[in-house]
C-alpha positions as CSV (number, residue, x, y, z in Angstrom):
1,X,95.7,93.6,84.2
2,X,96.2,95.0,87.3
3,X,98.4,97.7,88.1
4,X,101.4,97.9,90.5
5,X,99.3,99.8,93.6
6,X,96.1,97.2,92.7
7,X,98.2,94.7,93.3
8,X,100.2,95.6,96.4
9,X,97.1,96.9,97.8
10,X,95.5,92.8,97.6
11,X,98.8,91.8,99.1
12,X,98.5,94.1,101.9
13,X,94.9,93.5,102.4
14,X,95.4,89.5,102.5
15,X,98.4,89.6,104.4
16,X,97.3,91.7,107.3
17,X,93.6,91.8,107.1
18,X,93.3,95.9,106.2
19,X,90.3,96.8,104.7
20,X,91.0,98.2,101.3
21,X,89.7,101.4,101.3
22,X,91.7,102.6,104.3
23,X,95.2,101.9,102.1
24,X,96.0,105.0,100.1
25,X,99.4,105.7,98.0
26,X,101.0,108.0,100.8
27,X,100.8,106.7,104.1
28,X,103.8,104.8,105.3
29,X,103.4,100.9,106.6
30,X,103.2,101.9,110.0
31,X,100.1,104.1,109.5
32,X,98.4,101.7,108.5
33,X,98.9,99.6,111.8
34,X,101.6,96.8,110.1
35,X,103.8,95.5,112.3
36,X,107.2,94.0,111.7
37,X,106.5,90.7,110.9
38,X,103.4,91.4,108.6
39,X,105.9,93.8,106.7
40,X,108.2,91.0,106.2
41,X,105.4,88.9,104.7
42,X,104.4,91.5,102.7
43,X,107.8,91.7,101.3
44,X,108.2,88.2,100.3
45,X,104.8,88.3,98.5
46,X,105.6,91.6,96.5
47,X,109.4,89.9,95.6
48,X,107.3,86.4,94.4
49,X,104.8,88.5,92.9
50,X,106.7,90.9,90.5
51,X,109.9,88.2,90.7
52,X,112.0,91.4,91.7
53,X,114.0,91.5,95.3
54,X,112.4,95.0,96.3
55,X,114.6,94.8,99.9
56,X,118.2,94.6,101.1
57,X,118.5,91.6,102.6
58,X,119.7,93.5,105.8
59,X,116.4,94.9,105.5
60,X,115.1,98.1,103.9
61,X,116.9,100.5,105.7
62,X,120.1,100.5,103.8
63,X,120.5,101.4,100.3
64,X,122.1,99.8,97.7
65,X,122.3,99.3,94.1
66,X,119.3,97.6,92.8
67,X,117.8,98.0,96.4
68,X,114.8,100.5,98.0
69,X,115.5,103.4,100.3
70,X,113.6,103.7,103.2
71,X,111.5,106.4,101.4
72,X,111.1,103.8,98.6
73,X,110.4,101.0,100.5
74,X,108.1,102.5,102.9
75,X,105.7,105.3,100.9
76,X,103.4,102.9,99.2
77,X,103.2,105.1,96.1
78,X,107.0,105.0,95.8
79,X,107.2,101.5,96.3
80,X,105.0,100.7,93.3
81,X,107.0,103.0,91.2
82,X,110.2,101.2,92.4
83,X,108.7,98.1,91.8
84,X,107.7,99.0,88.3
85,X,111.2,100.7,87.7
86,X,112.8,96.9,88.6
87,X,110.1,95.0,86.5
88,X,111.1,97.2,83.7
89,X,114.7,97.0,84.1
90,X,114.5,93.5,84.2
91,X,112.3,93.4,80.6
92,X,114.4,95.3,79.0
């Protein structure tokens, strides 16, 4: 099985056409050259994916119970530990 970043990593890669190699766990979406509406796609896919709700539905930048901070949301390594903190939660 794939792990959280492997998988994040393909949607980001299929969703905006990066080459894999040039995603690491630190950068932040905008590093990487993702604009708005890529990010939203990205989203989507990573809330089908896991079947968690990663964002706020008035987008990332407010935080709320269950939902990612910015710093969450937008570090890639600390958006796969959130998403594995919500896949867990929701197993348990």
């Amino acid at each position: 099985m794939a792990s959280t970043f492997d998988t994040v990593v393909n949607i980001i890669t299929e969703t905006c056409d990066i080459p894999r190699e040039t995603i690491k766990r630190e950068p932040r979406h905008n590093d990487l050259g993702i604009d708005s509406l890529d990010f939203l796609d990205i989203a989507f896919a990573i809330d089908k994916t896991f079947g968690s709700r990663c964002h706020s539905s008035s987008g990332p930048r407010r935080s709320t119970e269950g939902k990612a901070t910015t710093d969450q949301y937008f570090v890639l390594q600390n958006l796969c530990t959130r998403i594995d903190e919500l896949v867990a939660a929701k197993g348990a």
